[in-house]
C-alpha positions, 0 to 999 in steps of 0.5 A: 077345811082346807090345808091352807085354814089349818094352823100351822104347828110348831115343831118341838125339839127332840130331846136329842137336838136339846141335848147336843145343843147343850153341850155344844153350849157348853163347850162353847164357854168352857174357856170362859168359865176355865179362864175365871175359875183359873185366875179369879176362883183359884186364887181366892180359895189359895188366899183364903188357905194362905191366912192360916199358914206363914208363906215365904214363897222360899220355903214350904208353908207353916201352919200359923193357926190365928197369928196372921188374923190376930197381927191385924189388930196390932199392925199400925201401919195397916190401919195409917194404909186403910186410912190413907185409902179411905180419904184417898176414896172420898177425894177420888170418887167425889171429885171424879163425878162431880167433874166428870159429870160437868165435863159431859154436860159441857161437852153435851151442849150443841157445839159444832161437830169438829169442837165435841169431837176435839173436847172429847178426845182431850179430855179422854186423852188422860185416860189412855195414856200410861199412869207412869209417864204421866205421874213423872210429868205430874212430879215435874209440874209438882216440884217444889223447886223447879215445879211449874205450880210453883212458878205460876203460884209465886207469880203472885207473891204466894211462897213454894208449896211441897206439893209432893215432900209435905204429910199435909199436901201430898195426899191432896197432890194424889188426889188432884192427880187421879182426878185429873186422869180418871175424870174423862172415863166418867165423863163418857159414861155419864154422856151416854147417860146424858144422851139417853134422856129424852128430848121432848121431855125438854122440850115440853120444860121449855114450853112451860117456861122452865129455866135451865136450872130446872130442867137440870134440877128436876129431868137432868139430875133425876134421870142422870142417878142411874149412871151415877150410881153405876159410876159411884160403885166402880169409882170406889171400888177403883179408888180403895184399891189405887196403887200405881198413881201413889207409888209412881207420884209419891211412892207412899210418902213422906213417910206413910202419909200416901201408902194405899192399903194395895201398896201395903199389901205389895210391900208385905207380900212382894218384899217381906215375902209374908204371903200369909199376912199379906193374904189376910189382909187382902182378905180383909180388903175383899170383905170390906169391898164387898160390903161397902158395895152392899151398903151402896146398893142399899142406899141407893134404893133412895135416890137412883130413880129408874123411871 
């Protein structure tokens, strides 16, 4: 048999070149794992000490035992916060889909080129611009006096709305707001997922007469759950932990009727200075978050479809 017919045969390793290789892989995300452990493990094994100590960052912690886990159940304001944040939630994540997937298929049509580009980066603008500056124009188009809303909604006959001093608007005028700002980010994402589905599946729809309610119902919505599970899970982890768009527009008001269950935690930890407290109830946030994402990964085994 000559050299050429022979099988060419693969040349392992040694075990020295794969233990070089490993420890140059290791070095290689050494900063990687230093900068998590650094600024997400540590800090919440700090947090979970924290909740049995009362902590005043100007003086040495005391051993508080069960105090801080125990005030849980009496702090009033706590639970109006974690209210506040789960209607704030439900607002936030069914309003940021439901329009962001209406701006991607609007935006998905076939357009001229300049168009898509110029709807696209309108409605993403939001996104990249700074929370304060638009929460300050926002308190501008909301005031009850001199608000633009206002002036168009008396244009016809309608009376000022508080939009923003009111228990009963304010948390709507939070929610129309985050809205506003957050749906262009989803509205990317669910036109990547959009720009996935294949066109012969339509194109197939369409030479069987299906009309363009079917093709939504039965190839754009099915395929489309994968993204908006993926949406639905980051927007509400988002949504439970908002901070900036309520303090800025409302600062938790009136009253406590906007406060965010992160702005609680600022204000205990931050202000009072009761960082055992503040890590409980923090604490308290991580387990909830945690387990709402379990739930949602259940359930979604029902309707996100993969094929």
């Amino acid at each position: 048999m000559s050299q050429a017919s022979q099988p060419m045969s693969v040349r392992t390793p040694r075990l020295s070149e794969r233990f070089h290789e490993s420890i140059a892989g290791y070095l290689l995300s050494l900063p990687a794992v230093a900068a998590l452990v650094a600024f997400l493990v540590l800090p919440i094994l700090f947090a979970l000490v924290l909740i049995f100590f009362d902590y005043s960052i100007l003086a040495p912690p005391k051993w508080a035992g069960l105090d801080n886990i125990q005030r849980l159940f009496d702090d009033k304001r706590l639970w109006t916060a974690y209210r506040n944040s789960f209607v704030m939630s439900v607002g936030c994540v069914a309003g940021n889909n439901l329009l962001g997937l209406l701006l991607a298929m609007g935006v998905n049509r076939r357009m001229p080129k300049i168009l898509k580009y110029i709807f696209r980066t309108t409605l993403f603008f939001p996104v990249i611009t700074t929370t304060a500056s638009l929460a300050m124009v926002w308190r501008l188009i909301l005031t009850q006096d001199r608000g633009i809303m206002n002036w168009l909604i008396g244009t016809i006959g309608l009376g000022p709305v508080p939009w923003l001093s009111s228990p009963h608007w304010a948390m709507g005028s939070a929610i129309m707001f985050d809205i506003w700002k957050a749906s262009g980010f989803y509205m990317v994402i669910y036109l990547a997922g959009l720009q996935g589905i294949p066109e012969p599946l339509y194109e197939a729809a369409k030479i069987d007469g299906a009309s363009q309610w079917q093709l939504t119902r039965y190839i754009t919505l099915p395929l489309i759950t994968p993204t908006a599970f993926f949406c639905i899970i980051i927007s509400t982890i988002g949504a439970i932990q908002i901070f900036d768009n309520a303090y800025v527009l409302t600062r938790g008001g009136p009253g406590d009727a906007t406060r965010t269950i992160a702005m609680y935690i600022y204000e205990v930890g931050f202000k009072r200075f009761e960082m055992g407290y503040a890590a409980t109830v923090s604490t308290l946030l991580l387990i909830i978050l945690v387990a709402l994402t379990l739930l949602q990964f259940r359930g979604g085994r029902r309707w996100v479809h993969y094929d």
